[in-house]
KOLROMAR-6445 format. One record per residue: x, y, z of N, C-alpha, C in turn; residue number from 0. Coordinates in steps of 0.02 Angstrom, whole numbers, plus 50000, padded with zeros to 5 digits. Example, Ala and Ser with C-alpha at 12.3 -4.5 7.8 and 13.67 -1.06 7.14 Angstrom:
50660/49716/50390/50615/49775/50390/50660/49835/50390/0 $
50642/49888/50354/50684/49947/50357/50645/50002/50394/1 $
END
This chain:
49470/49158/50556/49509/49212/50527/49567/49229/50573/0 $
49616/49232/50542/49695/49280/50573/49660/49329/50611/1 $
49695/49315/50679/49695/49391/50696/49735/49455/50644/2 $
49694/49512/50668/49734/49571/50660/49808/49593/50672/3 $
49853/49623/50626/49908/49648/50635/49888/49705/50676/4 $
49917/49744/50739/49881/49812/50770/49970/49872/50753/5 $
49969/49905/50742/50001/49945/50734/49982/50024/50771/6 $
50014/50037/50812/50000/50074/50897/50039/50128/50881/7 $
50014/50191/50867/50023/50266/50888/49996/50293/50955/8 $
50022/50350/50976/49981/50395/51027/49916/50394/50984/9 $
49859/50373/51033/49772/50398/51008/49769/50358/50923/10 $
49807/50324/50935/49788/50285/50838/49822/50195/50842/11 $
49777/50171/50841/49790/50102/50824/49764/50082/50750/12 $
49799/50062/50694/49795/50023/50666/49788/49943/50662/13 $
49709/49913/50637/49736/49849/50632/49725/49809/50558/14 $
49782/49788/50544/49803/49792/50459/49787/49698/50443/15 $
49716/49693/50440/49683/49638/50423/49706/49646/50350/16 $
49704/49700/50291/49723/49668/50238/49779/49639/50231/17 $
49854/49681/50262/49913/49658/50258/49913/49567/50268/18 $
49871/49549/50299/49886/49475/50320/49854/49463/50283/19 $
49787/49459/50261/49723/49406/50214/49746/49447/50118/20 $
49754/49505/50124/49743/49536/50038/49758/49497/50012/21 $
49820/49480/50003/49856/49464/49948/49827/49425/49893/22 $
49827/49357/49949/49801/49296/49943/49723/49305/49912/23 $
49686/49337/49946/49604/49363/49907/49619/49402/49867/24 $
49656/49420/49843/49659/49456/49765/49681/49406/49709/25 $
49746/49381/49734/49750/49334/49678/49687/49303/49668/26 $
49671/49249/49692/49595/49223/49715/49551/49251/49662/27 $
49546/49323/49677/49480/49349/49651/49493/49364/49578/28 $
49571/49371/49569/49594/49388/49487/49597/49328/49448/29 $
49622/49283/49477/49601/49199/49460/49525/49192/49444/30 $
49494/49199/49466/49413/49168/49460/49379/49253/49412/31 $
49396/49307/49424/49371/49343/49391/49379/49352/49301/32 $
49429/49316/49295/49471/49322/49232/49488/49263/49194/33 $
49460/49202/49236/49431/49138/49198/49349/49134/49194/34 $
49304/49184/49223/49235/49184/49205/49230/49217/49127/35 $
49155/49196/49128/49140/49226/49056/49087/49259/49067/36 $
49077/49328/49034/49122/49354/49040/49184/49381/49068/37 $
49228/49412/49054/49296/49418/49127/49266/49475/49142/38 $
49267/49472/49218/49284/49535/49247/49310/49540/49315/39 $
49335/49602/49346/49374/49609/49382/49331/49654/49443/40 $
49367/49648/49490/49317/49685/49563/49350/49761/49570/41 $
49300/49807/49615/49301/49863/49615/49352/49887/49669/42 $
49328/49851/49721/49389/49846/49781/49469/49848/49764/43 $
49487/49816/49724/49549/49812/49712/49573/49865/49650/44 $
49531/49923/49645/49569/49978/49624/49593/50035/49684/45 $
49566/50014/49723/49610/50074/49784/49684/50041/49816/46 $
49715/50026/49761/49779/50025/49803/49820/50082/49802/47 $
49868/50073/49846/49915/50166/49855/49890/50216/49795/48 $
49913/50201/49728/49904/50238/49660/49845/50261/49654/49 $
49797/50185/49667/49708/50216/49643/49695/50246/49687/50 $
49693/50275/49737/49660/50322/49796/49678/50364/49778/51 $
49762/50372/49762/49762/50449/49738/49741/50459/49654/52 $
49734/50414/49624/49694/50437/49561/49604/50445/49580/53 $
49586/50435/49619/49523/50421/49643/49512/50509/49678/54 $
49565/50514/49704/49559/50588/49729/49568/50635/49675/55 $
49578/50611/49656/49604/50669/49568/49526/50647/49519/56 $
49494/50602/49516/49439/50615/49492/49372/50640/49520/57 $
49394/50659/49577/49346/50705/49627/49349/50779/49615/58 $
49388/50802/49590/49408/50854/49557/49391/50851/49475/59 $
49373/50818/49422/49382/50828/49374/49301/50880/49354/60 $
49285/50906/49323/49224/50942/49283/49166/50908/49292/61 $
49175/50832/49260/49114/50788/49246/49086/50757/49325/62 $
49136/50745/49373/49120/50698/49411/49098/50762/49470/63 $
49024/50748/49486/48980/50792/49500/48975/50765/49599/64 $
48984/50691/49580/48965/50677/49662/48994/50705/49714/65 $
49058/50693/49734/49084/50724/49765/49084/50784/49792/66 $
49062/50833/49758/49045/50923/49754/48997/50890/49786/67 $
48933/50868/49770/48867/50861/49784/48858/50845/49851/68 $
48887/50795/49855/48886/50777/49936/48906/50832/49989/69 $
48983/50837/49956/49020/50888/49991/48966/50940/50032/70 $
48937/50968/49971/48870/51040/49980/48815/50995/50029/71 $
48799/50957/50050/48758/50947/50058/48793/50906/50161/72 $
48850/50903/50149/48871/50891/50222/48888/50956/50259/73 $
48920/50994/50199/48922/51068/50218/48869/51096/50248/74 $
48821/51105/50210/48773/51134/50225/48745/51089/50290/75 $
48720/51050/50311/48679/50999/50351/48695/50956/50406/76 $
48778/50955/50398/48812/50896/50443/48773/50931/50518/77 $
48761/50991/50546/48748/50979/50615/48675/50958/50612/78 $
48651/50971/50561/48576/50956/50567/48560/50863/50556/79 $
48623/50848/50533/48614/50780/50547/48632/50757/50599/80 $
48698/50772/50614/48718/50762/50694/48654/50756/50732/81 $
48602/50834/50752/48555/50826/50796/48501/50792/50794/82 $
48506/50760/50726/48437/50680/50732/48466/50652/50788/83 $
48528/50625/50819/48525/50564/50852/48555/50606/50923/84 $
48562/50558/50979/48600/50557/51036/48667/50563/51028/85 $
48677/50591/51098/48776/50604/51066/48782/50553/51043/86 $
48853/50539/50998/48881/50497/50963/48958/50493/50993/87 $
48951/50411/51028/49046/50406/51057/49077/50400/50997/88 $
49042/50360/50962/49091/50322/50892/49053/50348/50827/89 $
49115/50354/50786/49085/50368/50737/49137/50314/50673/90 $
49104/50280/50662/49099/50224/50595/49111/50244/50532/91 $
49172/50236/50497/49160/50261/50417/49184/50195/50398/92 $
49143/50166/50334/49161/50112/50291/49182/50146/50219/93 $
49244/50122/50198/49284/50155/50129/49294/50202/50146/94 $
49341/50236/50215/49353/50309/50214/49396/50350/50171/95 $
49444/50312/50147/49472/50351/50089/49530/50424/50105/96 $
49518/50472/50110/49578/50527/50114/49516/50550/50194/97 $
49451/50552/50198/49426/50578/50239/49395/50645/50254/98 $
49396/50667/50182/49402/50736/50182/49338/50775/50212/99 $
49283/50741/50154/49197/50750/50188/49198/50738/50239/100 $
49225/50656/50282/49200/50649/50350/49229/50707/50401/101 $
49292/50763/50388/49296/50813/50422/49217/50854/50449/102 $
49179/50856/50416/49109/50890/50407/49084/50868/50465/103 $
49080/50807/50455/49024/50762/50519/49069/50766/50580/104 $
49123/50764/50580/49166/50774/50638/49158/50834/50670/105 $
49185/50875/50648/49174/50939/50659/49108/50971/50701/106 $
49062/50933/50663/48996/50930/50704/48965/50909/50764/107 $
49006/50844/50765/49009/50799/50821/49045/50831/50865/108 $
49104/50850/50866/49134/50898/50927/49108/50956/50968/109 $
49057/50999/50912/49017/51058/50923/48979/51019/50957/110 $
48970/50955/50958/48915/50937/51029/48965/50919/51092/111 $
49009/50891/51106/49021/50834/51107/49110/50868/51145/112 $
49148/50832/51192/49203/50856/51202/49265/50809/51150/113 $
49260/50724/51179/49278/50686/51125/49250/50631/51079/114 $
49291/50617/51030/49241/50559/50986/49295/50514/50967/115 $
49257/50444/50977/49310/50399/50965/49294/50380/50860/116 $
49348/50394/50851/49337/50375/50736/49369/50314/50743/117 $
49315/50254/50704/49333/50181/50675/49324/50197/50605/118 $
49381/50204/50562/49387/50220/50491/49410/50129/50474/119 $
49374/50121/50420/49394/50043/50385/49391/50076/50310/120 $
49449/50044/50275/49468/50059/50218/49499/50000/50185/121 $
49503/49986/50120/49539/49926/50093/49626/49937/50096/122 $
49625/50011/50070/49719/50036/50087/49722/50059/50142/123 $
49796/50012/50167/49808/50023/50214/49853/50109/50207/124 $
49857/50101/50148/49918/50165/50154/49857/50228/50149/125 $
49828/50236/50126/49776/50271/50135/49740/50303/50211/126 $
49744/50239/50244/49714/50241/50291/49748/50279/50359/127 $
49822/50240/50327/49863/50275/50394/49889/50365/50359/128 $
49875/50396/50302/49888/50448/50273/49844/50505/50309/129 $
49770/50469/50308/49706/50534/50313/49705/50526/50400/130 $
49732/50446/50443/49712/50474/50510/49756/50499/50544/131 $
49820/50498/50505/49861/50546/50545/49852/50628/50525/132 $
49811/50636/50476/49806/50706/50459/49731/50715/50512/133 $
49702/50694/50529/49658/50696/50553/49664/50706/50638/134 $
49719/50685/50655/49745/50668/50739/49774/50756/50730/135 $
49792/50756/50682/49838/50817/50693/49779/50910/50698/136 $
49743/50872/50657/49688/50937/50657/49646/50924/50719/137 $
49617/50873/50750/49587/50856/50813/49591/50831/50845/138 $
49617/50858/50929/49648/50849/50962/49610/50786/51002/139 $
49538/50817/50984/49513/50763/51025/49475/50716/51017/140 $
49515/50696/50954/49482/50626/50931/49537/50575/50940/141 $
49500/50516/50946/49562/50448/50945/49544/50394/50873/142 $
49582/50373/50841/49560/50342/50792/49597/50275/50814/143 $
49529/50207/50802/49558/50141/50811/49529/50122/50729/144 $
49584/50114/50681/49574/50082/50614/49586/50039/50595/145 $
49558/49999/50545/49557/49931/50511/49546/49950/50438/146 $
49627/49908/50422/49625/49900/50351/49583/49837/50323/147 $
49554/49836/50302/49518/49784/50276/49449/49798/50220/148 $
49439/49748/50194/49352/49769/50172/49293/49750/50225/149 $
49264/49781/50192/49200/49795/50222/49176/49754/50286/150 $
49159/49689/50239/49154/49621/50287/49186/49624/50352/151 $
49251/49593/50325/49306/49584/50384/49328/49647/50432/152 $
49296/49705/50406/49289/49748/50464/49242/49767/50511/153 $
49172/49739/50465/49125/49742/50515/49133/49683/50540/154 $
49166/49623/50544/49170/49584/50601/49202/49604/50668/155 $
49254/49615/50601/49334/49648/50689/49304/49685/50722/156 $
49233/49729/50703/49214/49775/50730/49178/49750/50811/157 $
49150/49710/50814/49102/49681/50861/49117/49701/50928/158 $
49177/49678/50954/49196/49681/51011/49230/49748/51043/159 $
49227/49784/50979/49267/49858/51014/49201/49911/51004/160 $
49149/49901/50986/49087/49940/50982/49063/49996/51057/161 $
49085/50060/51059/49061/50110/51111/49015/50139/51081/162 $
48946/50111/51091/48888/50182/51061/48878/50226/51112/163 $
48823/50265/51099/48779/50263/51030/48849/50282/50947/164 $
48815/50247/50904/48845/50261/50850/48817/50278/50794/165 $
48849/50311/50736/48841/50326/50702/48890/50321/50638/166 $
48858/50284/50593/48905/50243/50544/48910/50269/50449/167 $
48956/50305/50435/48957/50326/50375/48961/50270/50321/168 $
48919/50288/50275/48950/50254/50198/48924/50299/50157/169 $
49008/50321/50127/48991/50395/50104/48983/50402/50012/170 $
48980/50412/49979/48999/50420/49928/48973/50401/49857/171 $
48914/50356/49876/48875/50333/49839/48903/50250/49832/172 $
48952/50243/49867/48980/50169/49856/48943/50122/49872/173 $
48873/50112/49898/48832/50067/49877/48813/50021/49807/174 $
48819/50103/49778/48784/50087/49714/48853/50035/49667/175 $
48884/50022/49706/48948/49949/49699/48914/49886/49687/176 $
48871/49871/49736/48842/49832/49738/48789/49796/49694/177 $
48774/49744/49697/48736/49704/49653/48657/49724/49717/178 $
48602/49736/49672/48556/49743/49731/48520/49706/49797/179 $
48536/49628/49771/48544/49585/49837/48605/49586/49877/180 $
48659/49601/49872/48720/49627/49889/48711/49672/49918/181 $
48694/49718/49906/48667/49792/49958/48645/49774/50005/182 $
48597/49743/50010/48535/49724/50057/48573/49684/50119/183 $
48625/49624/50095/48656/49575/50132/48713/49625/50171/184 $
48738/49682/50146/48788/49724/50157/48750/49776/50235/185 $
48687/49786/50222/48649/49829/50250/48628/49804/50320/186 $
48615/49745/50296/48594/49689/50370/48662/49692/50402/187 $
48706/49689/50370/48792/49677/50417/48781/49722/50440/188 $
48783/49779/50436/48782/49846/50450/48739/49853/50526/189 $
48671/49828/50513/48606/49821/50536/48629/49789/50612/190 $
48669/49751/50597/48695/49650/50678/48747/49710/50709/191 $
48777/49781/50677/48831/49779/50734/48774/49854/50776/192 $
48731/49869/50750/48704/49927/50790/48647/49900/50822/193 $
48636/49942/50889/48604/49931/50931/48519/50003/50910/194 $
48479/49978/50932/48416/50025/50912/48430/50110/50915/195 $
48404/50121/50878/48449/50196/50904/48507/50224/50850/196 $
48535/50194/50843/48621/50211/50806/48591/50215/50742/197 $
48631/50255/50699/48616/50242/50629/48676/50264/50577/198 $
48658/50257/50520/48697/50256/50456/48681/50303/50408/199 $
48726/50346/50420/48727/50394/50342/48733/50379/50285/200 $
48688/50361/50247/48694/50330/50177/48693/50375/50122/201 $
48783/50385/50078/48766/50428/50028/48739/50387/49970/202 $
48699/50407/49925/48670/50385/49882/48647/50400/49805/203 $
48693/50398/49757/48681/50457/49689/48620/50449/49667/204 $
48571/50471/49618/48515/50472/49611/48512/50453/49536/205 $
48450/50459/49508/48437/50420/49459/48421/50493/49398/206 $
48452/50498/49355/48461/50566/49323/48470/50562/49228/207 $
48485/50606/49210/48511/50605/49112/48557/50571/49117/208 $
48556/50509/49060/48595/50472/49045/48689/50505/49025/209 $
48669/50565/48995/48715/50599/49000/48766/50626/49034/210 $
48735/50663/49079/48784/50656/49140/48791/50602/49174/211 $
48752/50556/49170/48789/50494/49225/48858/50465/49196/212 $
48831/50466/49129/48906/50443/49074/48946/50483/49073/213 $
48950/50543/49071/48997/50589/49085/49035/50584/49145/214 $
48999/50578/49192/49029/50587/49263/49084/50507/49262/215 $
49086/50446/49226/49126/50400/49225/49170/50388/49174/216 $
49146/50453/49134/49215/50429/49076/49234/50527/49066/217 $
49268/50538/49089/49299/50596/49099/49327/50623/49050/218 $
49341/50695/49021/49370/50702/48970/49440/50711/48956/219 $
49487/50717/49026/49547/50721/49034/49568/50645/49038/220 $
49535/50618/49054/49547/50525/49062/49581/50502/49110/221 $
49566/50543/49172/49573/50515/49251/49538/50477/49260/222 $
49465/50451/49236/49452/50370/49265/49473/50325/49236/223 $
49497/50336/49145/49538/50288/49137/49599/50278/49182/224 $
49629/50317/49174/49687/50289/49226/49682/50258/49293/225 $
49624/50271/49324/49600/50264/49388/49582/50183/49374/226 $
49538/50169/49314/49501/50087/49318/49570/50053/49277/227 $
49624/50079/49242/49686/50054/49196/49725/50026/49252/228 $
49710/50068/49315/49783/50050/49351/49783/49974/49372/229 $
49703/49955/49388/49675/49897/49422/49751/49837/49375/230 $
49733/49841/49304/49770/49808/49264/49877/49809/49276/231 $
49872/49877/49297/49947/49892/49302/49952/49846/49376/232 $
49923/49833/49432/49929/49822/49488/49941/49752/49476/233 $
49904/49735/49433/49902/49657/49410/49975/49635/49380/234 $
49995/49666/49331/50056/49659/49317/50120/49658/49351/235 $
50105/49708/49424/50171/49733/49451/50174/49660/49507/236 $
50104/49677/49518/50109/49617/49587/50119/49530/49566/237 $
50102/49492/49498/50084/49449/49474/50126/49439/49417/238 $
50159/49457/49411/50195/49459/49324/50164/49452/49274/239 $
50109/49489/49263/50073/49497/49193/50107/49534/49153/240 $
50056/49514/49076/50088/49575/49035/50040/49616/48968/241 $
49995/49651/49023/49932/49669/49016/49966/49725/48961/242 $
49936/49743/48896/49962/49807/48871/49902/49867/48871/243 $
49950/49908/48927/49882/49957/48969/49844/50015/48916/244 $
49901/50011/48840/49912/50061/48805/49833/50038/48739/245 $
49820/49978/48782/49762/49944/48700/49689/49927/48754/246 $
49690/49959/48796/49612/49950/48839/49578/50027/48806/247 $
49509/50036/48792/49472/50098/48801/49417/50104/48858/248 $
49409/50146/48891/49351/50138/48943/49284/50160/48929/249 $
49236/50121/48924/49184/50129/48911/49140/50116/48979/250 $
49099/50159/48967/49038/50175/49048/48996/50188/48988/251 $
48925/50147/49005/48861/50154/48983/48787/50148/49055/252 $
48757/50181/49041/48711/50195/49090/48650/50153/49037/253 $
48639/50110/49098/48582/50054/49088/48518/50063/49139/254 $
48473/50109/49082/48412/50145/49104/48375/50075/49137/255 $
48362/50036/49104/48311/50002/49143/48328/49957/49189/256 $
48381/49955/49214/48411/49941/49279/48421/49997/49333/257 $
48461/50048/49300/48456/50093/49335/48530/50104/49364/258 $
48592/50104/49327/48647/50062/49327/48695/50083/49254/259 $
48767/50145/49281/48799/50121/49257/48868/50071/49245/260 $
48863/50023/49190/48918/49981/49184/48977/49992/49160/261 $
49045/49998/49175/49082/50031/49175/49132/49964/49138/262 $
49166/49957/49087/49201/49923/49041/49297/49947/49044/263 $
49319/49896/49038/49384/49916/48974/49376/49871/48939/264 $
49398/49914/48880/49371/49873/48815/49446/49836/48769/265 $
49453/49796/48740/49539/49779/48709/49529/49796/48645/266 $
49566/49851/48637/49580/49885/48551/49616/49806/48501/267 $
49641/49775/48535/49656/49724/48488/49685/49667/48528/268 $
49663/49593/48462/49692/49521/48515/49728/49537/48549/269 $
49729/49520/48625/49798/49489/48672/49804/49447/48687/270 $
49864/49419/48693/49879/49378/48740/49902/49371/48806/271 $
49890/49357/48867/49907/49387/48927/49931/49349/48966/272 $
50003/49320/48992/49989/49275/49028/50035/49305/49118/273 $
49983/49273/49159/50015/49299/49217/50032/49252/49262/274 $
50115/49245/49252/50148/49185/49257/50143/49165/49352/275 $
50115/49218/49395/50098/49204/49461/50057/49166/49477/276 $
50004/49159/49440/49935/49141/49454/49926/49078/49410/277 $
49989/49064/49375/49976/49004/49317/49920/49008/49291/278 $
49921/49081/49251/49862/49070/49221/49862/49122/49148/279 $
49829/49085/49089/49858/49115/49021/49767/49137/49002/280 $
49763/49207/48943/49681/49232/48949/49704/49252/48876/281 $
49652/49236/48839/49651/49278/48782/49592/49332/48766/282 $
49608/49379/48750/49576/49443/48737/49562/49471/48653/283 $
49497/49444/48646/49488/49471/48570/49476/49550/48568/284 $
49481/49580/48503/49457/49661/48504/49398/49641/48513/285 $
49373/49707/48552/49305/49726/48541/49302/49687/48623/286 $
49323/49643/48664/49306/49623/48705/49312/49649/48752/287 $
49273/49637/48801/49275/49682/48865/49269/49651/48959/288 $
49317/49701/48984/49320/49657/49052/49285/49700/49095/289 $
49237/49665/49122/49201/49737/49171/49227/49726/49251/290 $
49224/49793/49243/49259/49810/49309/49215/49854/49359/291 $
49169/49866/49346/49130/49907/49411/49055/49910/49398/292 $
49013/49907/49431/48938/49941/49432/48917/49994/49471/293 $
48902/50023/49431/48863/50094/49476/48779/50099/49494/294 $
48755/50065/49547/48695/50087/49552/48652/50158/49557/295 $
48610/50173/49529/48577/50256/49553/48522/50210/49583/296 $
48484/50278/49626/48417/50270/49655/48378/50304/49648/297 $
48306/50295/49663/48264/50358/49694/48225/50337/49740/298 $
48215/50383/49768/48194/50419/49870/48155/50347/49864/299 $
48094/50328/49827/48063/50270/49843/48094/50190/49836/300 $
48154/50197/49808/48192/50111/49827/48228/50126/49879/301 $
48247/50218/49876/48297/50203/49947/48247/50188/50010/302 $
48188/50216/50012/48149/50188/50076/48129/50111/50085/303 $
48119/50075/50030/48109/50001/50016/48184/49958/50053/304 $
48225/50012/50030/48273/49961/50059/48313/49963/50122/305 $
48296/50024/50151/48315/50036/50250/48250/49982/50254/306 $
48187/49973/50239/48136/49938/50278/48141/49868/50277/307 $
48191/49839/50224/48197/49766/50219/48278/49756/50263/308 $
48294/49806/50257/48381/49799/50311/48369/49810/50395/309 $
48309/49814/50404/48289/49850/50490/48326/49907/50499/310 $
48309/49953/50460/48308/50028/50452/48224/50027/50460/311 $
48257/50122/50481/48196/50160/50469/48217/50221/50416/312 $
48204/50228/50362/48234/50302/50314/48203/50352/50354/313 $
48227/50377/50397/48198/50456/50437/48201/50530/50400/314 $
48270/50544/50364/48271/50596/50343/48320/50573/50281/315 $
48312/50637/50233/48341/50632/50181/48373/50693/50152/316 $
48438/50713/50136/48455/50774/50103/48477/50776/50030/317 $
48475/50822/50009/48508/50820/49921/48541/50896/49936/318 $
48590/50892/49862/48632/50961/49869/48572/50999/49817/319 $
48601/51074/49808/48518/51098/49762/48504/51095/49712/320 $
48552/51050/49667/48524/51038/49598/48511/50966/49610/321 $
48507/50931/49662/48447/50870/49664/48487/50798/49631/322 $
48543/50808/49643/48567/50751/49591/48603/50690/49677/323 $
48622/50739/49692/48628/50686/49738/48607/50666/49816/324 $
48608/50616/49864/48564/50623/49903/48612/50570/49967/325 $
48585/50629/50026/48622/50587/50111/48573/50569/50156/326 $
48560/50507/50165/48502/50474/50181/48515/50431/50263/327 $
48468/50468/50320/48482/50445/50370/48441/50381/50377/328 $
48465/50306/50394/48449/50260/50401/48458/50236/50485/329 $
48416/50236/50520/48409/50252/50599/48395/50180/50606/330 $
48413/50124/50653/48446/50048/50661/48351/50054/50690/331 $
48301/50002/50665/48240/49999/50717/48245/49945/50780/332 $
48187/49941/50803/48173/49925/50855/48167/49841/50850/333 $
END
């Protein structure tokens, strides 16, 4: 792999692994996602500049409950999680996003603590450099060394700059992204960069009425349409497609006996699409559909099944008080 691009502030290094590898793995992934059958498209590649901030705007909408949930539940608890472990030099967020929750755990960490070093990894880079300079500016005494990248390629870059003890966020329920052997393989990565001791805050949505889970992904103002639409606009701007954004509907169905909702755009009528970058031409009947995301839910007993197959230990567990959602300390074993 390329080294890292590093981009050097006072107390803030950026290193912009996507700027060099994205591009190229997106086309890639829009190529092979969109000649499978069925087509579908990856989740990752809706946070570019636009989707983060439509992503922040559906954190706010009525239906979409997680966010609040968590929120209440870092509010309430972040020092009481803090004091499960040993100070914490580093603190780890995977998909940090605007950063807003991880203020919580920070905040906490200082009330112990004089400084803390933040490794934020995010897929946008513009994102990334948005929330840690808002973050340098509110705390004085933090230093942030960041990596744009996914997941993977950040927990590699990660290896050699590791100061524990640590403590590693994944906030938001963004597991439930994952395919459930995917989790597991994601969890072990997680698992190779901590040493016994360190652990991982795992947010985790829960398993609830079909109703609100569907609610919470198809919104009634139609900010996740726009949020999962843009994936398509990004495609166009960057690739010369000529996706018509105006004939997708978004459909999210919650699939009880998985445990899983699947999240669709659907084509109101034939297209034809061709995206003259990628040399590559797709036809789209009505009624057809390109999936674009999975949402896993849990409950307390797969989330303990699955710290014990990742070399976790599930030690403690919080929910906000209507029980819907849940922050699960996963402590690295022995």
């Amino acid at each position: 792999m390329s080294q890292p691009i590093p981009r050097t502030f006072d107390r803030f290094v950026i290193h912009d692994l996507a700027r060099h590898n994205g591009q190229a793995t997106f086309a890639r992934d829009v190529r092979e996602g969109l000649s499978s059958t069925p087509k579908q498209l990856f989740p990752k590649y809706l946070y570019d500049p636009l989707g983060s901030k439509l992503f922040d705007s559906i954190c706010h909408v009525d239906e979409y409950y997680l966010t609040r949930a968590e929120s209440e539940i870092l509010s309430r608890y972040a020092d009481e999680i803090v004091a499960q472990l040993p100070a914490n030099q580093t603190l780890i967020e995977l998909g940090s996003g605007s950063a807003e929750k991880t203020r919580k755990v920070i905040e906490a960490l200082l009330r112990r603590q004089p400084t803390l070093l933040f490794v934020p990894i995010d897929i946008s880079a513009s994102a990334l450099d948005d929330s840690s300079r808002a973050l340098l500016q509110t705390y004085p005494a933090v230093r942030i060394e960041g990596y744009a990248a996914d997941y993977f390629d950040g927990l590699a870059a990660l290896k050699p700059v590791k100061k524990g003890p640590v403590l590693v966020l994944f906030l938001g329920s963004n597991i439930g992204n994952f395919e459930k052997h995917a989790a597991a393989d994601f969890l072990r990565a997680i698992r190779q960069l901590l040493a016994p001791g360190d652990a991982l805050l795992l947010g985790a949505d829960l398993k609830k009425d079909r109703r609100v889970l569907e609610a919470a992904y198809n919104d009634s103002l139609g900010v996740t349409r726009a949020f999962i639409v843009n994936q398509l606009a990004r495609i166009n701007r960057e690739f010369g497609s000529n996706f018509d954004l105006r004939a997708f509907e978004l459909i999210s169905v919650y699939d009880e006996a998985v445990g899983r909702i699947d999240v669709y755009l659907e084509s109101t009528r034939p297209q034809s699409v061709t995206i003259p970058q990628l040399d590559l031409s797709i036809t789209l009947e009505a009624g057809e559909r390109l999936h674009m995301e999975n949402a896993y839910k849990y409950d307390l007993e797969e989330l303990k099944g699955m710290a014990q197959q990742t070399g976790f230990d599930l030690t403690r567990t919080w929910q906000d008080e209507k029980q819907r959602f849940s922050s699960n300390l996963f402590v690295a074993a022995e």
